[in-house]
N, C-alpha and C positions, 0 to 999 in steps of 0.2 A: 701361393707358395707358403709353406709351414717357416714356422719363426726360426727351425732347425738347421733347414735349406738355405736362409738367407744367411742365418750368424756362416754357416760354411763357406758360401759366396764372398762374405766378406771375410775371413781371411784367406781365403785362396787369393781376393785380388790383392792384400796389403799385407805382405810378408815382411818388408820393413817396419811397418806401423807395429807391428809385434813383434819383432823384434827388438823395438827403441821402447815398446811397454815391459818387455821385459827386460830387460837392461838398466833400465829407470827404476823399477823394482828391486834390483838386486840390487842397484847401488846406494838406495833409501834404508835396506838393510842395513847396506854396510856402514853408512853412515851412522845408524843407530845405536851399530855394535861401537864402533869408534867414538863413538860420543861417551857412551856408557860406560868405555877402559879409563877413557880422559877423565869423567867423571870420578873413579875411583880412584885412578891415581893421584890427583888433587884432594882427596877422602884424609885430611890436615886439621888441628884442631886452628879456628879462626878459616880456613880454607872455603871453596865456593862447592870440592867436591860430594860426594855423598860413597858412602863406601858400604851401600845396601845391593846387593846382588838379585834381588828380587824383581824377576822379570814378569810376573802378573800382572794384568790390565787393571785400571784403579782411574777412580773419577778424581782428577786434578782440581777437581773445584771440593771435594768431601774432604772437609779439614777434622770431622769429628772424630773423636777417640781418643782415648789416654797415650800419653805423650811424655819424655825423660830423657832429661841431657844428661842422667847415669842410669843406661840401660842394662848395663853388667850387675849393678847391683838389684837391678830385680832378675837376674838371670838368663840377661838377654843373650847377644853377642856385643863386644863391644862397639862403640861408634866413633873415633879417632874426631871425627867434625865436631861431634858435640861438644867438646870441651875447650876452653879455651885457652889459648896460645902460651903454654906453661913456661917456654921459653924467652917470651916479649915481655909479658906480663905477669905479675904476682896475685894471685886466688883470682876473682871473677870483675867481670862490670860491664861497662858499654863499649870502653876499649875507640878502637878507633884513631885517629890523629886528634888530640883536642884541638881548636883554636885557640887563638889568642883569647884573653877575655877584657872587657870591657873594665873601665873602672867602676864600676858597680858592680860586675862580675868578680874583680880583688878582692874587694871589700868583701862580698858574700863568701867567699875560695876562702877566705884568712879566719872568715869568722868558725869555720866546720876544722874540726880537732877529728880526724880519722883514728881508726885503731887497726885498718888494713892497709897492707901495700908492704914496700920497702920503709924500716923505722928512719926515721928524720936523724939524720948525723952518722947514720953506719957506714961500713964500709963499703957494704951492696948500692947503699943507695949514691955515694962517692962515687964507685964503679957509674953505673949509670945514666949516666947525663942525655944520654941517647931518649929516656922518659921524661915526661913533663913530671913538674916536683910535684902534679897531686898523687903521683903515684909512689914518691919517694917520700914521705912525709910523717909515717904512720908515729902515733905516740902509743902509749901503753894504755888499754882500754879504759883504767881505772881516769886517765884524764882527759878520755875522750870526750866527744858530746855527740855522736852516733845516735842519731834518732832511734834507730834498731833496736838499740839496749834498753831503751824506755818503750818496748812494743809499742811506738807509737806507727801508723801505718807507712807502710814502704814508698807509694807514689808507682806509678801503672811504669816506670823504664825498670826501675830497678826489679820489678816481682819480673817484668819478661826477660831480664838480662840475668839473674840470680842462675846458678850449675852449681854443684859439686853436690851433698847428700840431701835427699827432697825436692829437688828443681822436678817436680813432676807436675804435669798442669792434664785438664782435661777441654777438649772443644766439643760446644754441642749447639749443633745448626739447627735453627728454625725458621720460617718460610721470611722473617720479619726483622731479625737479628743474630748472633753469634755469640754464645756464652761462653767466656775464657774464666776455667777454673785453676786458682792456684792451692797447691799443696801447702805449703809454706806458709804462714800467717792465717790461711784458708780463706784466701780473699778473691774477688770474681770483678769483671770488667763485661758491660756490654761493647758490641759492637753493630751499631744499629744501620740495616740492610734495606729501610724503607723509604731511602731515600730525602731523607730530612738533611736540614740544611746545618753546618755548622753553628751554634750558637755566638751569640755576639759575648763576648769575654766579660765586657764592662755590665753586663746584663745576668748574670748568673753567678751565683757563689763559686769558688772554688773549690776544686775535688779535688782530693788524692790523686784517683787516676781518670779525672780529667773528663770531658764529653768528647765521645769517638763515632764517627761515621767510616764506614765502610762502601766499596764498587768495586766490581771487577772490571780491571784491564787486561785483556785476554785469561792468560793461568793465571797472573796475579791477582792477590786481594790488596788492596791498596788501602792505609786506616790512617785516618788524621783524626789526631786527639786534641783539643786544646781545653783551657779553664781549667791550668793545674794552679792548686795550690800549694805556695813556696816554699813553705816547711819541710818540704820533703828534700831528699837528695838526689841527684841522677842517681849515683850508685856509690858502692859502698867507699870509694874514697874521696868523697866530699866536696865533687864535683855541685856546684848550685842551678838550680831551675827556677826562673820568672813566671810569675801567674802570666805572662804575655807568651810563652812558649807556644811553640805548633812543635809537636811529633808527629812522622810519618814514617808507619810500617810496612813492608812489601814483603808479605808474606805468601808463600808457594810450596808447592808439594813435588820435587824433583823426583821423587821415587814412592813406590806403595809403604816403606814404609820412613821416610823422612818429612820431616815438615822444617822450613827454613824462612828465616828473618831478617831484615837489615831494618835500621832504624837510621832517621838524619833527625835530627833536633836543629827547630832554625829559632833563634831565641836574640832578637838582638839586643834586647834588655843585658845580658851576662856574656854574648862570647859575638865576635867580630863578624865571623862568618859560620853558617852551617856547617854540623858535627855529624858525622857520617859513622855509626858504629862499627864493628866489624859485623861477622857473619853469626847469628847465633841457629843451633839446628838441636832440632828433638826426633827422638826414634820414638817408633808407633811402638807401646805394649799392648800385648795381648793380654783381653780383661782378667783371666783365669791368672797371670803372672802378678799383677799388682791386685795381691788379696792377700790377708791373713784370717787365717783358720776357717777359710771360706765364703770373707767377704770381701765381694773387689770393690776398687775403687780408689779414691785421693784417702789418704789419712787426712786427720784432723791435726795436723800440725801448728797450733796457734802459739802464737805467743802470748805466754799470761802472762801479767804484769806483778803479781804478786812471786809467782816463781821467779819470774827476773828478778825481782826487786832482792831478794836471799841470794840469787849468783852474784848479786854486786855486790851484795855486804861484804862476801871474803874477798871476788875480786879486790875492791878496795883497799883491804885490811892487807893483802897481799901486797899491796900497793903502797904500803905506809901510809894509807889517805886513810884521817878519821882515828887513828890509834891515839891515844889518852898519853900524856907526858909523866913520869913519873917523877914527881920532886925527888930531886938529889939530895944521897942521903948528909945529914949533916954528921960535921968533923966534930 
């Protein structure tokens, strides 16, 4: 009997068995489709949705390719997830519930003079109570102490949590590890895929952004970084990080063209319990969109230190910091 004759056979005898295959089919459909509406309705900046319509098949594990939490500014469509919660919070950061902090954590919290957020004594930040004070706190730059403003390096939470103009990064997969490129200061992070074990803290210097490993748990990439050094800030309102810190990244590809992030920092050194960020999310650009006069790719957007060092002069001056007293004239 031909392979044709039996497939007939058997469904002449199991007309139910085909029918419960198909019905099981349509309804994995519809589930799809209904995941996908849910998806974009939830498509909220800080939100879990993604508000990309793009229903092309796409490897959930290829995270490689240019990437922009402001996709409108290179021409894109906009992406509502990418940006963060304008309404919760003031400009960008890690966000999240802070915890409580540790008293070594105060100490560290008191010693950082922000120059973002809501300004310290206003009536925004009065209004507010509902935000922890690192986010109501802000002074005037000129008497900050912002690592930033001295291009000293950002620390691997802040370059992935930074949005508004330049938040563009690029990923580039190789059989061994993961290259996270940032636009912004133009600074890069491995993500090593070879299976290596964490580093012992006490056994290696501390880095900016830290030693990272990488495994996949099903579609996640899961990244634990630890051996930060402490000079850095979580983010830009002056939140503190412990060389004892562990970060853990769960990042995934909801759609062909989104890639999303959640971060928890468990740090008992500075805060009581694990800090759970919100959601951060990047839209894929097309290489031909991030280019100028026909070249693509990240700009070179670094921070010089010598250019900085002339914005602070007026800052300051502006600032009444540093202006020369002029003896009063005599009677």
């Amino acid at each position: 009997m031909s392979n044709t004759q039996t497939k007939m056979r058997t469904r002449a005898k199991h007309p139910q068995l085909l029918a419960l295959v198909a019905a099981l089919a349509v309804a994995g459909s519809s589930a799809t489709v209904h995941e996908a509406a849910a998806q974009r309705s939830d498509a909220r900046p800080g939100g879990f949705g993604s508000s990309d319509t793009d229903t092309r098949a796409y490897d959930k594990h290829d995270f490689s390719g240019l990437w922009s939490r402001s996709p409108q500014q290179l021409g894109q469509p906009a992406c509502p997830e990418c940006g963060d919660p304008p309404d919760l919070f003031p400009n960008y950061g890690f966000f999240g519930t802070p915890p409580a902090r540790t008293a070594e954590g105060e100490r560290r919290f008191n010693l950082n003079k922000p120059a973002r957020g809501l300004e310290l004594g206003s009536e925004a930040a009065r209004k507010r109570t509902d935000l922890d004070i690192g986010f109501r706190r802000a002074v005037l730059p000129a008497f900050g102490n912002d690592p930033e403003m001295r291009c000293e390096p950002l620390g691997l939470a802040r370059l992935i949590t930074f949005s508004g103009g330049g938040a563009n990064m690029e990923m580039v997969q190789t059989k061994d590890r993961i290259l996270q490129l940032f636009e912004w200061t133009w600074e890069s992070r491995d993500i090593w895929m070879d299976g290596r074990k964490l580093p012992k803290v006490d056994d290696y210097l501390p880095r900016f952004n830290g030693y990272s490993v990488g495994k996949w748990e099903g579609d996640t990439l899961v990244v634990t970084s630890v051996g930060f050094d402490d000079r850095q800030w979580l983010d830009q309102f002056g939140f503190p990080i412990s060389e004892q810190a562990v970060l853990e990244e769960r990042w995934d590809r909801p759609s062909p063209n989104r890639l999303r992030v959640r971060l928890k920092l468990t740090d008992p050194v500075t805060y009581t319990a694990p800090w759970e960020s919100s959601v951060k999310v990047w839209a894929l650009i097309p290489k031909e969109a991030m280019a100028i006069a026909g070249w693509s790719g990240l700009l070179e957007d670094r921070c010089v230190p010598s250019d900085e060092s002339l914005f602070n002069q007026f800052r300051d001056r502006a600032a009444g910091v540093g202006k020369k007293t002029e003896p009063a004239p005599q009677k």
